[in-house]
Backbone as ProteinMPNN parsed JSONL, in Angstrom:
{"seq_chain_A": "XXXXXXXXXXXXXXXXXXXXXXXXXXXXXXXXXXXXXXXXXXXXXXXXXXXXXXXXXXXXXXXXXXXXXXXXXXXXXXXXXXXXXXXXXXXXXXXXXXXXXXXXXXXXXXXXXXXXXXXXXXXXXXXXXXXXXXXXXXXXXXXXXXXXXXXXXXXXXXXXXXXXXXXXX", "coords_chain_A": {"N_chain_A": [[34.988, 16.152, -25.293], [33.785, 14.155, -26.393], [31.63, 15.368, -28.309], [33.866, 15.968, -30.47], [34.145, 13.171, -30.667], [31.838, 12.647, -31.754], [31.385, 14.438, -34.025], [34.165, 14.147, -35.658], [33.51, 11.183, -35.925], [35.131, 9.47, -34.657], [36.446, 6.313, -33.563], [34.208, 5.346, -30.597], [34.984, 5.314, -27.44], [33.697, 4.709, -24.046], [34.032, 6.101, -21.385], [35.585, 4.475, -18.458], [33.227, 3.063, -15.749], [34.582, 2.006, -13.921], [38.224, 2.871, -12.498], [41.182, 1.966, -11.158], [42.17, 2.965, -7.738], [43.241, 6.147, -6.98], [44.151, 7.255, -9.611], [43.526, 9.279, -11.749], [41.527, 11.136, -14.398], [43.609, 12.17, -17.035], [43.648, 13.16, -19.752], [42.41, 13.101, -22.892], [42.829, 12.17, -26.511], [41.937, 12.219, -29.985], [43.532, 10.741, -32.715], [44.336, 10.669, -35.558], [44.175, 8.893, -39.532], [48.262, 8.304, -40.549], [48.807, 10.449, -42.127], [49.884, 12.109, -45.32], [50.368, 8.707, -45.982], [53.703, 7.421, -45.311], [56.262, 6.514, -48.644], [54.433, 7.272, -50.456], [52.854, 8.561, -53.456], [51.207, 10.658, -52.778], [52.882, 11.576, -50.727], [55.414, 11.654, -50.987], [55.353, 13.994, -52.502], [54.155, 15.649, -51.155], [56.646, 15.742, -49.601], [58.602, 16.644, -51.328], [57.532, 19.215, -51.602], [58.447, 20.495, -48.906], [61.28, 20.152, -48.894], [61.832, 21.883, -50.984], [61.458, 24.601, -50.397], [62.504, 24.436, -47.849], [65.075, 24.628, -49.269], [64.922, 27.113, -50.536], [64.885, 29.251, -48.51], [66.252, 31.546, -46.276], [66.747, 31.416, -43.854], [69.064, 29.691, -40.646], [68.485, 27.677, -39.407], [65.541, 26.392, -40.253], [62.02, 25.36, -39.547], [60.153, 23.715, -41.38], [56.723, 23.312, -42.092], [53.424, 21.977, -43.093], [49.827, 22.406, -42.991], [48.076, 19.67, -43.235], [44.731, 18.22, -44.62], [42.265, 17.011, -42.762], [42.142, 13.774, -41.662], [41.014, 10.128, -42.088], [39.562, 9.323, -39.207], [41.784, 7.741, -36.403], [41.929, 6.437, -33.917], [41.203, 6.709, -30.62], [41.933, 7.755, -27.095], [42.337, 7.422, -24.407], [43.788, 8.815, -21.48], [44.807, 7.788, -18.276], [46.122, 9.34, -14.848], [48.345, 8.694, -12.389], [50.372, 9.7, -10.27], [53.686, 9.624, -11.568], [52.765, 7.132, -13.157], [50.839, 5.987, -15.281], [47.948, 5.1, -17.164], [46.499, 3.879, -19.951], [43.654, 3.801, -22.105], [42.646, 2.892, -25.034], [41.018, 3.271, -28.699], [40.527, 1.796, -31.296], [40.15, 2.495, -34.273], [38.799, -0.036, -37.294], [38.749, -2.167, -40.127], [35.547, -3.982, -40.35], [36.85, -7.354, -40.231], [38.882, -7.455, -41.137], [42.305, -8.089, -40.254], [43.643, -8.723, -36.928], [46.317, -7.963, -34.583], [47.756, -8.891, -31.57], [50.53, -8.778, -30.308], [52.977, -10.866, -28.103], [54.604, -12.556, -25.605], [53.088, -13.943, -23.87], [50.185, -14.232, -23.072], [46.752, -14.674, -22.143], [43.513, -15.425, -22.005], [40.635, -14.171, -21.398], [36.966, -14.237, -19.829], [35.102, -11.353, -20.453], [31.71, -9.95, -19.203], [30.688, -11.722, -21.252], [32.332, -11.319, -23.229], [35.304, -12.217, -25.142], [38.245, -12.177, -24.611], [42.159, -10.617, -24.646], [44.586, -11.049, -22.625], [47.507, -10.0, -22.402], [51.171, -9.766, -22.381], [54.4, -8.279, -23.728], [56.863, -8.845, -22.357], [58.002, -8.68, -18.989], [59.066, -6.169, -18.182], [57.083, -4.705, -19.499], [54.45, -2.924, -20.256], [51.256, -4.047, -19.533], [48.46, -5.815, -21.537], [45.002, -5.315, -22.03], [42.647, -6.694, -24.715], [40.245, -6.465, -26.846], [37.894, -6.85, -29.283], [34.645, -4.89, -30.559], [31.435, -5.482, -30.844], [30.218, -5.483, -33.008], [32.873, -5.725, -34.5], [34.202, -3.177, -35.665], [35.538, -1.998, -33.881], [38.88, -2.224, -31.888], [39.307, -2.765, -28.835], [42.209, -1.83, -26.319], [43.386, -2.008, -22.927], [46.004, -0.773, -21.017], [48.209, -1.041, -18.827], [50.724, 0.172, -15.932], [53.921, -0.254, -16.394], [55.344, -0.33, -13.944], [53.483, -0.002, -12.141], [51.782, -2.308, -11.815], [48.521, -3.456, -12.485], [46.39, -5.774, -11.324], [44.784, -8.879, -12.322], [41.887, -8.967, -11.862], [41.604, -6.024, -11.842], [41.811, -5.224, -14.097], [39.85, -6.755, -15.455], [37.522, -5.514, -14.02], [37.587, -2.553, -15.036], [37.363, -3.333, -17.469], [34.541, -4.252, -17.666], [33.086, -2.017, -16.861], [33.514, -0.471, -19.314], [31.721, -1.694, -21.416], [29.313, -1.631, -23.209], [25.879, -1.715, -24.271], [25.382, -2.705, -27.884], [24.177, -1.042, -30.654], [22.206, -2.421, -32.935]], "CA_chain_A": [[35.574, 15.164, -26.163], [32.535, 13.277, -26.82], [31.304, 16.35, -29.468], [34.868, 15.682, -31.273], [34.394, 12.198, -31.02], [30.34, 12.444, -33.091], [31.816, 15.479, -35.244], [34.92, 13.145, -36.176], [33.5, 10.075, -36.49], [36.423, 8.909, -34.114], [35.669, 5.348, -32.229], [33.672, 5.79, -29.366], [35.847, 4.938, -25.825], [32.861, 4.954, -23.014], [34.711, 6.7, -19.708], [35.348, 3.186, -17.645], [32.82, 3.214, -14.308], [36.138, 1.989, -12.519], [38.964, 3.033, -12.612], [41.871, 1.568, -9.901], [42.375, 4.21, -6.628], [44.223, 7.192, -7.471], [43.903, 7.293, -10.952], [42.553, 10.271, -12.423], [41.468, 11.371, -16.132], [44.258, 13.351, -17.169], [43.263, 13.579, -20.993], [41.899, 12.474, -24.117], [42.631, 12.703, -27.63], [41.922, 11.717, -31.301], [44.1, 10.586, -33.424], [43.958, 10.693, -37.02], [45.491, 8.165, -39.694], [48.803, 9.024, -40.873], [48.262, 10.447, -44.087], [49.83, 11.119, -46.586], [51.494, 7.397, -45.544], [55.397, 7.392, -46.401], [55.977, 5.288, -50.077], [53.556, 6.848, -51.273], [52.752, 9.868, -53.978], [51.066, 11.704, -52.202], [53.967, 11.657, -49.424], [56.791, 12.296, -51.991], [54.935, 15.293, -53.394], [54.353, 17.105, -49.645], [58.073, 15.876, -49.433], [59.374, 17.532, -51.957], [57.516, 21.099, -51.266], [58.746, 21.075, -48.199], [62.286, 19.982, -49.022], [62.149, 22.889, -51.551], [60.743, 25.458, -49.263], [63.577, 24.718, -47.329], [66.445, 24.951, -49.599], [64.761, 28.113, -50.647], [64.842, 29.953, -47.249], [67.427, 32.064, -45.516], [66.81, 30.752, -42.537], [69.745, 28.819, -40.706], [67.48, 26.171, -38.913], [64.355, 26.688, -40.26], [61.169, 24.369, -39.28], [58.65, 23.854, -42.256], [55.352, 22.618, -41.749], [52.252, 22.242, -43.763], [48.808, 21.792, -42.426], [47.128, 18.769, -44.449], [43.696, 17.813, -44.475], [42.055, 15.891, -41.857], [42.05, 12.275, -42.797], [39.885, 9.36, -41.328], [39.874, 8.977, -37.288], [42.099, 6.012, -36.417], [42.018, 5.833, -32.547], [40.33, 7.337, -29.227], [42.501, 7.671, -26.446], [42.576, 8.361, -22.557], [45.279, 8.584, -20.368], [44.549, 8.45, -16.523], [48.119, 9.154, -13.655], [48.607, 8.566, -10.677], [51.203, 10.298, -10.167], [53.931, 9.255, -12.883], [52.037, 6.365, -13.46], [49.743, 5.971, -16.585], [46.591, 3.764, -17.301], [45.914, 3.896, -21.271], [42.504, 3.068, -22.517], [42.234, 3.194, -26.626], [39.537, 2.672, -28.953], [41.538, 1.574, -32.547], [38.963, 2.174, -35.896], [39.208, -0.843, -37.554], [37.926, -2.448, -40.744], [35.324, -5.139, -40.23], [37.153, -8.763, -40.878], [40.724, -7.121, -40.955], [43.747, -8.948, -39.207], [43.939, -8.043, -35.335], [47.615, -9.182, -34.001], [48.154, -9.057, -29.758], [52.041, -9.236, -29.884], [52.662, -11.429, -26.359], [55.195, -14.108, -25.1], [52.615, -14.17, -22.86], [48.491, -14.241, -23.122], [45.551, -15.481, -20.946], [41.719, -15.428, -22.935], [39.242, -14.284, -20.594], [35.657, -13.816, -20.992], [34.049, -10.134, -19.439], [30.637, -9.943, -19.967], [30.861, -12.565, -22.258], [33.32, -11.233, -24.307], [36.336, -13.249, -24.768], [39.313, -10.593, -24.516], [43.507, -11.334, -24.314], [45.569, -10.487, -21.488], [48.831, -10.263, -22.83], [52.343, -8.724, -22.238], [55.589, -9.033, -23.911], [57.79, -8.82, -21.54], [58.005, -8.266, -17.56], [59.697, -4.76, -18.118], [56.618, -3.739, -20.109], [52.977, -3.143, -19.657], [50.08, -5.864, -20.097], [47.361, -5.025, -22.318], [43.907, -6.293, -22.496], [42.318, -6.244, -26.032], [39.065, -6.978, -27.044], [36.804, -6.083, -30.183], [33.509, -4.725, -30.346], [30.176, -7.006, -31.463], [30.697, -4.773, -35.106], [34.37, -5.865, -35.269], [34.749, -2.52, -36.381], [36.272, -1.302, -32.953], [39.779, -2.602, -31.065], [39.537, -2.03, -27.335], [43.124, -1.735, -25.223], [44.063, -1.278, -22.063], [47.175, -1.344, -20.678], [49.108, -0.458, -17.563], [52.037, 0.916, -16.094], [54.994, -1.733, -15.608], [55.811, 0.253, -12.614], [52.565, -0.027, -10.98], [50.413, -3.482, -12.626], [47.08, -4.129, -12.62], [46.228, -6.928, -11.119], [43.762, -9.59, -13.214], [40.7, -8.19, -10.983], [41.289, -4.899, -12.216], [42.049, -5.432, -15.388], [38.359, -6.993, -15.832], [36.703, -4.21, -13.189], [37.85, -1.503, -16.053], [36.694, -3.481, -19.109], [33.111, -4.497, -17.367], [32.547, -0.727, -16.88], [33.578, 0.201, -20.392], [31.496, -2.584, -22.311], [28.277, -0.792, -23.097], [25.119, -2.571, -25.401], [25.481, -1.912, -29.105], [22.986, -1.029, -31.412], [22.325, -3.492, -34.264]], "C_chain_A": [[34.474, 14.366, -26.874], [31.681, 13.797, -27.976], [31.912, 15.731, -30.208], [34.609, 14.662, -31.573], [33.048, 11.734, -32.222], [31.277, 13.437, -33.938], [33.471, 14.281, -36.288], [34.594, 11.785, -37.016], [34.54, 8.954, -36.219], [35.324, 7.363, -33.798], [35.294, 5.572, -30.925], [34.631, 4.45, -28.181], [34.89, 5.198, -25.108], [34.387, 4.586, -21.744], [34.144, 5.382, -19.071], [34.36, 3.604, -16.005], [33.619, 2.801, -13.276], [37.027, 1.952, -13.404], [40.011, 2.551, -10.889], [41.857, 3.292, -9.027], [43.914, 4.859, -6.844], [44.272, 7.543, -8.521], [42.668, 8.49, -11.066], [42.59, 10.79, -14.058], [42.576, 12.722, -16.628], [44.034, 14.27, -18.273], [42.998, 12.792, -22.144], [42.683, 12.807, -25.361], [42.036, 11.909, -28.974], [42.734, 11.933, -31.512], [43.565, 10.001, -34.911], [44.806, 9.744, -37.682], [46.424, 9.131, -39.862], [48.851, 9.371, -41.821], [48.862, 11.575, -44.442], [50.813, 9.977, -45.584], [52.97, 7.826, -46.124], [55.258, 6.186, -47.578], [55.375, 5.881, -50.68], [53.374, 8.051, -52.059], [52.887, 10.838, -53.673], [51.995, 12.625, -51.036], [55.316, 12.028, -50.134], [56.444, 13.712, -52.117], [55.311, 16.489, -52.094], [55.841, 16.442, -48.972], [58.948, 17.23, -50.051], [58.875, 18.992, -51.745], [58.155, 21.316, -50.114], [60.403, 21.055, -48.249], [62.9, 21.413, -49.706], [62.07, 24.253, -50.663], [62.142, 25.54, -48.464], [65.016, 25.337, -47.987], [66.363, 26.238, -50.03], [65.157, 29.472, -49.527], [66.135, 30.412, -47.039], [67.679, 32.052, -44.353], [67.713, 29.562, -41.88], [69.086, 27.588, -40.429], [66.266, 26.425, -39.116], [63.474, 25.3, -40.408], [60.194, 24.405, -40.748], [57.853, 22.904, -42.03], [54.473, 22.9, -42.89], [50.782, 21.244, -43.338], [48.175, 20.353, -43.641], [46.164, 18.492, -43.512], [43.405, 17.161, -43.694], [41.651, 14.98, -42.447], [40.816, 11.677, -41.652], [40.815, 8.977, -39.642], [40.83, 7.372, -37.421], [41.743, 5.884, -34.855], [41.253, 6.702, -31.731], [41.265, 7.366, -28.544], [41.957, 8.363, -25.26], [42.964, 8.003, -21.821], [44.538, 9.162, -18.943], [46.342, 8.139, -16.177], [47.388, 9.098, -12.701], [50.028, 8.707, -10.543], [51.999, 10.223, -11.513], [53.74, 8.357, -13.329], [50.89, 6.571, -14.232], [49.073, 4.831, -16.904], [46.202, 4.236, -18.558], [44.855, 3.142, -21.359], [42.748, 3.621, -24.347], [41.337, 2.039, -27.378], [40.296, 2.771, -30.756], [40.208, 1.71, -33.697], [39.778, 0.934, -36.43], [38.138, -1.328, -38.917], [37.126, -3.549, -40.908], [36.122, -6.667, -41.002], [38.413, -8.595, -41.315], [41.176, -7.907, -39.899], [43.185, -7.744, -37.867], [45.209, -8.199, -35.021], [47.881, -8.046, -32.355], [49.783, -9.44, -29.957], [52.444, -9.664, -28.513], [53.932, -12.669, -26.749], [54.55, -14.353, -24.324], [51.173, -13.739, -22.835], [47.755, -15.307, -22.64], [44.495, -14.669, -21.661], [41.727, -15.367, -21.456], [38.244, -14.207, -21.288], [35.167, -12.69, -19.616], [32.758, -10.274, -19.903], [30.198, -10.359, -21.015], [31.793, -12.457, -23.699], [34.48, -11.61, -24.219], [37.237, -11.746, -25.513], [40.694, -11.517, -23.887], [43.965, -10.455, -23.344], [46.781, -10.458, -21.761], [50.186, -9.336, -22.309], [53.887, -9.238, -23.338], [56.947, -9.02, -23.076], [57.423, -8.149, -19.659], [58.392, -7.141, -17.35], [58.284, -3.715, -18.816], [55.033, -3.461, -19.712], [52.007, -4.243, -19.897], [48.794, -4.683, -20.865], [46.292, -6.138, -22.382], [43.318, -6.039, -23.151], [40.919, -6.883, -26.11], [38.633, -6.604, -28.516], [35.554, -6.228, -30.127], [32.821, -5.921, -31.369], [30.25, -7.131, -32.6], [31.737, -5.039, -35.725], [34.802, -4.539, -35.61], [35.33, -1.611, -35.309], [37.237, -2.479, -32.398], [39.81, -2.139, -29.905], [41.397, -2.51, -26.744], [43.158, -1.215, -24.074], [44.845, -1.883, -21.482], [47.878, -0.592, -19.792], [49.942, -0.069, -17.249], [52.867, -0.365, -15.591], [55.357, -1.253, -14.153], [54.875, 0.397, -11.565], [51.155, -1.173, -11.971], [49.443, -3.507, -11.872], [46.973, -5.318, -12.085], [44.659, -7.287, -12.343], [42.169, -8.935, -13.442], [40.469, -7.242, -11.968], [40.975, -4.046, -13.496], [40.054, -5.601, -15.615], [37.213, -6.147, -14.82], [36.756, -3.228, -14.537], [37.359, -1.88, -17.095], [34.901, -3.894, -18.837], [32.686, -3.139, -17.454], [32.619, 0.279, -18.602], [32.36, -0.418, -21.624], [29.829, -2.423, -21.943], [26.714, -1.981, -24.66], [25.236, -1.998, -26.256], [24.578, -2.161, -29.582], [23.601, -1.927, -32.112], [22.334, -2.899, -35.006]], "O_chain_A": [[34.588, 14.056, -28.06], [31.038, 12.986, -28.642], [31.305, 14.884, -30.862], [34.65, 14.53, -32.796], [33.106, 10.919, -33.142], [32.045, 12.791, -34.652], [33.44, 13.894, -37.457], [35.022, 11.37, -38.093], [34.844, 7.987, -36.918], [34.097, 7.259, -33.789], [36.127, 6.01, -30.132], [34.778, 3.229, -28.227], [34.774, 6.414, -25.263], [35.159, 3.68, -21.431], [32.959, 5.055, -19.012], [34.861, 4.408, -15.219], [33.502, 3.073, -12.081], [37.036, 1.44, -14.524], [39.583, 2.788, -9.76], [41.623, 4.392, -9.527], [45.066, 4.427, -6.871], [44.589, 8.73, -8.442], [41.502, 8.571, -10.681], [43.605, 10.788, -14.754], [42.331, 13.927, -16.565], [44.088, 15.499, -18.229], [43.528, 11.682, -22.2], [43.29, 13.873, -25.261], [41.651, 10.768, -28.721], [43.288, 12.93, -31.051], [42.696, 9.182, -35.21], [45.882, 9.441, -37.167], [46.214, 10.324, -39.64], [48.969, 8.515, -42.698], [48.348, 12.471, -43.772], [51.67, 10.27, -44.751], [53.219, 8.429, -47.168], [54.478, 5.234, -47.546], [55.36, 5.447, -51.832], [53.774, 8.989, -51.37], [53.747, 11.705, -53.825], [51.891, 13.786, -50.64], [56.156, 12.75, -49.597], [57.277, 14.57, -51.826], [56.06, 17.457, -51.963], [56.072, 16.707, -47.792], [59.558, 18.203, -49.607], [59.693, 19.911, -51.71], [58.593, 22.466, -50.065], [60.924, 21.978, -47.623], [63.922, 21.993, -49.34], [63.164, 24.757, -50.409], [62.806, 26.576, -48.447], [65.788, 26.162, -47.499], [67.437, 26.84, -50.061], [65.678, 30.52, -49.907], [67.101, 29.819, -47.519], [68.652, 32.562, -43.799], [67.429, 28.435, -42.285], [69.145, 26.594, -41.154], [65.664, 26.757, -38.094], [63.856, 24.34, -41.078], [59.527, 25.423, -40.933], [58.201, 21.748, -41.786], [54.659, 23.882, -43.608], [50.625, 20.023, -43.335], [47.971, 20.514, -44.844], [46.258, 18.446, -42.286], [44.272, 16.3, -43.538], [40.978, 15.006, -43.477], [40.091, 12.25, -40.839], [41.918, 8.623, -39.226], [40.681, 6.376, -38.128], [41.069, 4.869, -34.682], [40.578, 7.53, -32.343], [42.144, 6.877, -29.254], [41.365, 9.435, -25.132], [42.693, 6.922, -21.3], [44.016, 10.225, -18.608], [47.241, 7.44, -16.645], [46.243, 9.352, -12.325], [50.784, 7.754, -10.731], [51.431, 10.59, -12.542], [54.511, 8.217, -14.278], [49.993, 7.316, -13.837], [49.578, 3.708, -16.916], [45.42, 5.18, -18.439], [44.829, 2.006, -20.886], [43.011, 4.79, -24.63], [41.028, 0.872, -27.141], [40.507, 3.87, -31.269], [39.372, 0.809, -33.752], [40.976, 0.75, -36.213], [36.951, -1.003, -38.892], [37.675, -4.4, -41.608], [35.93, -6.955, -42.183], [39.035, -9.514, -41.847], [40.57, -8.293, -38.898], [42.664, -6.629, -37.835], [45.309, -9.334, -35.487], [48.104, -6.84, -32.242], [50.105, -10.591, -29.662], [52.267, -8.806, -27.648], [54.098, -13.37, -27.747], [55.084, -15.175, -23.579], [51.076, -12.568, -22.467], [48.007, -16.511, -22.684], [44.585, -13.46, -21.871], [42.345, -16.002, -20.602], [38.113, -14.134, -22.509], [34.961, -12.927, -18.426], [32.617, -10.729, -21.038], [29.454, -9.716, -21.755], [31.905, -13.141, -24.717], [34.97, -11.401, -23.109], [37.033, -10.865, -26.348], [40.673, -12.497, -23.142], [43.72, -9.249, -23.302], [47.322, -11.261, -21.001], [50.006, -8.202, -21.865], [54.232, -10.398, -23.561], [58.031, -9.281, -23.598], [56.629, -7.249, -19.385], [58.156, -6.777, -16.198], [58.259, -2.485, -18.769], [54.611, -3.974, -18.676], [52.265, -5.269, -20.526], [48.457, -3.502, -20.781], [46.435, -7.333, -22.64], [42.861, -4.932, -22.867], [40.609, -7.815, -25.367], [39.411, -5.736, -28.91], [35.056, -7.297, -29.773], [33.258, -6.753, -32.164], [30.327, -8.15, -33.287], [31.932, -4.864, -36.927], [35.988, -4.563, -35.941], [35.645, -0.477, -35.67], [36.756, -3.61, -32.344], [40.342, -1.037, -29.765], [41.672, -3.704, -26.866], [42.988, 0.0, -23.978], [44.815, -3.093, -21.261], [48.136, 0.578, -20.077], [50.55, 0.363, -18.228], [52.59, -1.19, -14.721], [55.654, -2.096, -13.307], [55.134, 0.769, -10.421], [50.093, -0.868, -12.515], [49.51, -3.579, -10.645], [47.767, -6.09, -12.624], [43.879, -6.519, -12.906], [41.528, -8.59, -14.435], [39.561, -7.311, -12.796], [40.389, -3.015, -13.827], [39.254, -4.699, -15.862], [36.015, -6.304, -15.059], [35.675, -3.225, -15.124], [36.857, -1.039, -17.841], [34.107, -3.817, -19.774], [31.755, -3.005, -18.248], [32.01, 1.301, -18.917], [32.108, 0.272, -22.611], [29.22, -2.825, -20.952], [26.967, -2.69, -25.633], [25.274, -0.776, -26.113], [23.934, -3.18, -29.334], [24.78, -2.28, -32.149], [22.413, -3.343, -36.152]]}, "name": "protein", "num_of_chains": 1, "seq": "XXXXXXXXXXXXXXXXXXXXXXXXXXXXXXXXXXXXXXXXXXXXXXXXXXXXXXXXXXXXXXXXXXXXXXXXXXXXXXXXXXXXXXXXXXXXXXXXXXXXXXXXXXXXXXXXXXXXXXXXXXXXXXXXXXXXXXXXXXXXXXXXXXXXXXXXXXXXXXXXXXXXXXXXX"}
C-alpha cells in the first residue's frame, strides 16, 4: 500500500504503533475524488452515454459501466476487526486553509503530542471520532471506533501518539 500511496500521491496514514488488543489490520485502501461530481457537465455527458447505451441494448437488466480516468487521491484508509468490530483510521487530502467541520453534540479538545485534536461523537448509538490536522494543514486525520465496542479516552490518544510522525518542512 505504501507504493500506491507515493505512486498516487494519496495522503500518507503511518500504520499506528498501537493498536487496542485484538485488533488486527484487515485492509487498506485509496480512495479517489468523485469525479465527474453530479451537477456538473462533465457528469451529464457520462450520464447521458450511458443512459443511451442502455436504451440501445437488448439486454433485459443490463449493467453499464464506464471506466473514467483516475482523478486526484482524496483519502487513505485502514480498517482493523476484531471480530465484527471495526477501528477506522483515515487520512482526508485536504486543501491548505479550507473549512474542516467535526459534526458532534458532543466534543472534548485534547492535546497529543502537542497537537490539539477533537474527540467528538454525535450520538451514543454511533462511533466517536478523533480528528486532527497535520502541521501542513494539508492532511485530516480520523479515527473512529466501533459503538459496539468504544475506545476508551486512553486509547483513543495511545493510537494517535503512534501515528503522529515529524514532518518535513
Amino acid at each position: 500500500m505504501a507504493k500506491d500511496i507515493e505512486a498516487t500521491g494519496a495522503p500518507l496514514l503511518p500504520e499506528p504503533f498501537y493498536v487496542p488488543e485484538g485488533y488486527v489490520l484487515d485492509h487498506g485502501l485509496i480512495q479517489i475524488q468523485n469525479t465527474p461530481l453530479p451537477n456538473t457537465p462533465e457528469y451529464e455527458k457520462l450520464w447521458g452515454e450511458l443512459k443511451e447505451r442502455s436504451l440501445k441494448s437488448d439486454e433485459e437488466a443490463g449493467l453499464f459501466y464506464k471506466i473514467v480516468p483516475w482523478s486526484e487521491p482524496a483519502s487513505t484508509v485502514l480498517e482493523y476487526r476484531k471480530g465484527e468490530r471495526l477501528l477506522r483510521m483515515i487520512a482526508f487530502a485536504r486543501t491548505k486553509g479550507s473549512a474542516v467541520q467535526v459534526p458532534s453534540k458532543q466534543a472534548v479538545k485534547l492535546t497529543v503530542k502537542g497537537k490539539e485534536m477533537i474527540l467528538s461523537s454525535t450520538s451514543a448509538e454511533d462511533s466517536r471520532k478523533l480528528s486532527w490536522l497535520s502541521e501542513s494543514e494539508t492532511v485530516f486525520y480520523m479515527i473512529s471506533d466501533d459503538p459496539k465496542d468504544p475506545l476508551s479516552e486512553e486509547e483513543f490518544i495511545q493510537i494517535a501518539e503512534g501515528m503522529i510522525r515529524e514532518e518535513v518542512k
